[in-house]
Phi, psi and omega in degrees: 000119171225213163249160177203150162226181173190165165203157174209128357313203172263141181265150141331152192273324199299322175245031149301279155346297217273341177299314187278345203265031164282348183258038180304312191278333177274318182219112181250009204248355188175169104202184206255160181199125175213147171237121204247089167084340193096337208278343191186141178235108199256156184229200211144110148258088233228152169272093228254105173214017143211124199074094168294348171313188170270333165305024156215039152294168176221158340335094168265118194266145125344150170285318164319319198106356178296320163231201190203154172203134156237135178253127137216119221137156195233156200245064198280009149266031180301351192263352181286312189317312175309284197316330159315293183298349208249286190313329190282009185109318182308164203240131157239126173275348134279191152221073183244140158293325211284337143286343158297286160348312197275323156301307155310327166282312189319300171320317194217068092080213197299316202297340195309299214316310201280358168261031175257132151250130191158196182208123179213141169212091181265182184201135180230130174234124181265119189297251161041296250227310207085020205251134152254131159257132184227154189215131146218177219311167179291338168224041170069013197277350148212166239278171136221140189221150197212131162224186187232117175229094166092019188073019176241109180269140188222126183227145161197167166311306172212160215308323222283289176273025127313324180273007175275001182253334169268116188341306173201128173301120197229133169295165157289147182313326216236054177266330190296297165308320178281330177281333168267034164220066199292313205281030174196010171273314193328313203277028178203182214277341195303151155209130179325316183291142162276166190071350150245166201265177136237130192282123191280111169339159180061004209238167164237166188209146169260108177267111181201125184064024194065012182223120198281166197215136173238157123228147183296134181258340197217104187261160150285348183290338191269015178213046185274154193240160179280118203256166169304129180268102196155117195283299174346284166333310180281338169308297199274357167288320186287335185303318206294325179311309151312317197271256218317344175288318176277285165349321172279335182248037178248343203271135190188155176270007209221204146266156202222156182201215198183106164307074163283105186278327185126001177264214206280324220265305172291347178270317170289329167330293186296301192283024157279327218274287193319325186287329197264000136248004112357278192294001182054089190183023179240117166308356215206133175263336188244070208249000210274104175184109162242163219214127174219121166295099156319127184244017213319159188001059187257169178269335195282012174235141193221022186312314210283335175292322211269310179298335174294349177257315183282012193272293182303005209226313219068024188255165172236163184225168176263152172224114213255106177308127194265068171264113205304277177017299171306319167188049156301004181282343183249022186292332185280340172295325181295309177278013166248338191250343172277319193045027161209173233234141175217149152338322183222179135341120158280000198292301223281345179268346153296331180281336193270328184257020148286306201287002169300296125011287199285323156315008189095322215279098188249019148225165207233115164282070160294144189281042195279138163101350173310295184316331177257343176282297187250047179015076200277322244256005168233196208202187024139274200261010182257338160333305169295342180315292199319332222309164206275016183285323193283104182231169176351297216260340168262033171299335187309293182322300236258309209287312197325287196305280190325306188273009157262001161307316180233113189295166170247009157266350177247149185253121167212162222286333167228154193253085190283075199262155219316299184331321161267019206247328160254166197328157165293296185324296215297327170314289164322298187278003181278341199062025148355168165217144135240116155118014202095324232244134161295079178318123239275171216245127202295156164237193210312335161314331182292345171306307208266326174291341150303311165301022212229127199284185200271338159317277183284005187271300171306306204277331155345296199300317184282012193262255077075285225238000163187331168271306196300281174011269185322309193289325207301307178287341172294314208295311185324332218259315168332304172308265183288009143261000161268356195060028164287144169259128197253127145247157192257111183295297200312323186276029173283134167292351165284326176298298182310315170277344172287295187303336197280009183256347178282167202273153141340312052067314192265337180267318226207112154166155204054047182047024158256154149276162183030051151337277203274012140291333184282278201314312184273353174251350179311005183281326192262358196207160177317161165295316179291029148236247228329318216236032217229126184260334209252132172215156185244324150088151167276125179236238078259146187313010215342291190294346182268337182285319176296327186261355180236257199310325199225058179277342200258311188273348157317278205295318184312305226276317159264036161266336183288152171289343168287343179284282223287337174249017146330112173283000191255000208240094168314136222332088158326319223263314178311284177318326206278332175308304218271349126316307171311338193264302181332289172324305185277013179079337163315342189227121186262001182317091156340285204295348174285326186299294189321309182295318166345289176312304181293317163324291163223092193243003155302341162303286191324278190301014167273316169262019182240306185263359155226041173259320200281287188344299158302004188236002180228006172284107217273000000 
């Protein structure tokens, strides 16, 4: 996991240089810079977890000299791949993916993508052809962003270096429109900067003659599979699927742990991770290290679940107290290393993966993507949604249910508003416009997404197209700014295509979600985690941080002249009431707090990225 940049032509080092080392926090262990010919300038920050050596430094050129490649990301099947490539004749002098990679394009060209299991976002430059290829992972977990200036293409992990390359920093025209839709710009080319891109999960790309060319290599609707009829039969497939999935993603050079809250999804994590070296069936001996955020005496702490599990494991965990205090003195540095607008505070998840970080620990195995895979995130009287009656026209019926799923007096885990919760197909075939815009003419995927019962048809969306996206870049971004690595059992693409091919019946039933998550890891886990109906999810406490610890700096901050004539801040004067009330306790609303926070934490990030920029702008 590192950082990477590149621009073609080639830059000056001085301001090269002062560009990468804004991704310093993504890779803190070296890094690298090499310029090829003037034609191209590539970079490397790097986080060092396979081959800690200097063979697997980056920028890493072929032996020939024909190409150079920067990764950030991981290959986690790099040694079945190697072993391939070694019968096709090729010699490896590390033992790095990033060279397993590099080989695997020389080899299989563009198509190299579709034998990875992993997360990726790279760049190969062919001297030769003189042509860049660039690629990243099939859902995005990790991040790329690109603009073009002056006849100069600019690639980077994330916006921050990039902007010393641009003539001037401008919020973006759809910056307005992105702050009320935080859960559905991610899944599109928007960036708060103007003038910068994002590059699109699943896709590959050609930089040849200063003109980018993308295409998608990878839907998940083309790659649904003929699942088992027998549910028991889909129980052990999903089991095998799974623990090999965590097998694959032990493998490091390094020490590995887990971010555990106490649900379903980081608790089915550990205790595979735990079964699978039980079983002399773990790449990594040095794994027992779970890491729990605290809430004392909050509704958001579920510490006493999470400990009924390393109890059950045998194992220990750390337990990381959430105080704001410790360090809110750093929230605008945090909104200039996050760069982007969120529902809640990043504090407590940055703070729980400093504390990963200050342990030894720098990759994390987590349960990220269930919940949007297996529709974790409705429960019990949400059973009905599914029935097989509910079609396009009952969307109004399907966003009702779902948002009376969440009281605003109970803490849950995400905040959805209608607009973003179904599909773009379904949008599309309703004859919809988004954005204005006349939506582009569905492709060959929508045949097989018909086949998809009205369950999975939904849960696609949330997958895909708006919820996960968004965490997929929160979570990247908690993470490496502690230089910690997060991997996804649950986001292995054999899984993803397995599940979105199972029936409804199979996700949902007997009054559970993720079902045939339950059924198949309940071997491994409490009865009291498997069968545990209630969920809380990681969040921050807002109203209690807003009515106590940090009530002062609330009031200090929409009280400022600088709050009240914000161009990012829809009618201040509103907002600064309806905080005030918080603060004072008139209002005890989670969800009034929470929108509060989204409202305006677009202050915050204004004054974070072009207060730090102007002061690092070369």
């Amino acid at each position: 996991m590192c950082g990477i940049l590149g621009t073609v032509p080639s830059s000056g080092f001085d301001q090269f240089k002062s560009a990468l080392d804004t991704l310093t926090h993504r890779g803190p262990d070296s890094y690298g810079i090499e310029n090829i010919s003037d034609e191209v300038s590539l970079g490397h920050r790097r986080l060092s977890i396979l081959d800690l050596s200097e063979n697997g430094h980056q920028p890493m050129f072929h032996e020939s000299k024909k190409y150079a490649i920067v990764l950030n990301g991981e290959i986690y099947n790099f040694l079945e791949i190697q072993k391939e490539l070694r019968d096709l004749g090729h010699s490896f002098r590390s033992a790095s993916d990033t060279e397993v990679l590099l080989k695997a394009y020389i080899q299989w060209g563009e198509d190299c993508v579709l034998k990875f299991n992993g997360m990726w976002a790279f760049a190969i430059w062919d001297v030769e052809k003189r042509r860049l290829f660039m690629s990243r992972d099939r859902y995005g977990k990790k991040p790329l962003f690109y603009t073009q200036v002056d006849g100069k293409f600019v690639f980077a992990s994330e916006m921050k270096a990039i902007f010393p390359f641009l003539k001037e920093m401008e919020v973006s025209d759809d910056f307005h429109w992105m702050k009320k839709n935080i859960f559905f710009y991610e899944a599109t080319d928007k960036c708060l900067i103007k003038g910068i891109k994002r590059f699109p999960a699943g896709h590959n790309g050609f930089l040849e003659n200063g003109k980018l060319t993308i295409s998608r290599y990878w839907n998940t609707l083309d790659t649904l599979v003929d699942v088992p009829k027998r549910y028991e039969d889909q129980v052990e497939h999903f089991r095998e699927l799974f623990l090999d999935a965590c097998k694959l993603r032990m493998r490091a050079d390094v020490t590995i742990g887990t971010a555990l809250s106490g649900g379903l999804d980081s608790s089915a994590t550990i205790a595979a991770m735990a079964n699978l070296s039980k079983n002399n069936k773990s790449y990594s001996n040095d794994w027992q290290h779970a890491f729990v955020a605290a809430f004392p005496g909050t509704p958001l702490d579920e510490s006493h679940y999470a400990k009924m599990v390393t109890d059950h494991l045998g194992i220990g965990a750390t337990f990381v107290d959430i105080d704001p205090l410790k360090h809110w003195e750093n929230i605008e540095h945090y909104f200039y290393l996050f760069e982007d607008l969120y529902i809640t505070s990043p504090l407590p998840m940055i703070m729980l993966y400093g504390a990963v970080k200050d342990n030894g620990v720098t990759v994390t195995l987590d349960g990220h993507g269930a919940d949007e895979l297996l529709s974790g995130y409705q429960q019990g009287a949400l059973e009905s949604l599914w029935d097989a009656r509910f079609s396009p026209k009952n969307t109004k019926d399907i966003l009702n249910i779902y948002q009376e799923s969440i009281n605003e007096d109970k803490v849950q885990y995400e905040r959805v508003g209608n607009a973003k919760l179904y599909s773009n197909f379904m949008i599309r075939k309703m004859g919809k416009k988004l954005l204005g815009k006349k939506m582009p003419s569905i492709d060959n995927g929508h045949i097989n997404f018909n086949k998809l019962d009205n369950h999975s048809q939904y849960l696609y969306a949330m997958f895909h197209e708006n919820i996960l996206p968004t965490l997929l870049r929160n979570y990247d971004r908690y993470a490496m700014i502690n230089g910690v690595e997060i991997r996804m059992p649950f986001m292995d693409h054999r899984i993803v295509s397995f599940v979105n091919s199972l029936p409804y019946s199979s996700k949902i039933g007997n009054g559970y979600t993720k079902r045939i998550v339950r059924d198949a890891l309940d071997p491994y886990l409490p009865k009291e985690i498997t069968w545990r109906k209630s969920k809380i999810g990681f969040s921050s406490p807002i109203v209690d941080w807003m009515q106590n610890e940090l009530s002062e700096w609330f009031l200090d901050n929409v009280n400022s002249k600088s709050f009240l004539e914000s161009n990012l801040v829809e009618r201040p004067k509103k907002l600064q009431e309806k905080i005030t009330n918080i603060v004072t306790k008139q209002s005890n609303s989670f969800t009034e707090a929470q929108n509060c926070w989204t409202e305006f934490s677009p202050y915050i990030w204004e004054k974070a990225i072009f207060k730090t920029e102007s002061q690092t702008v070369v």
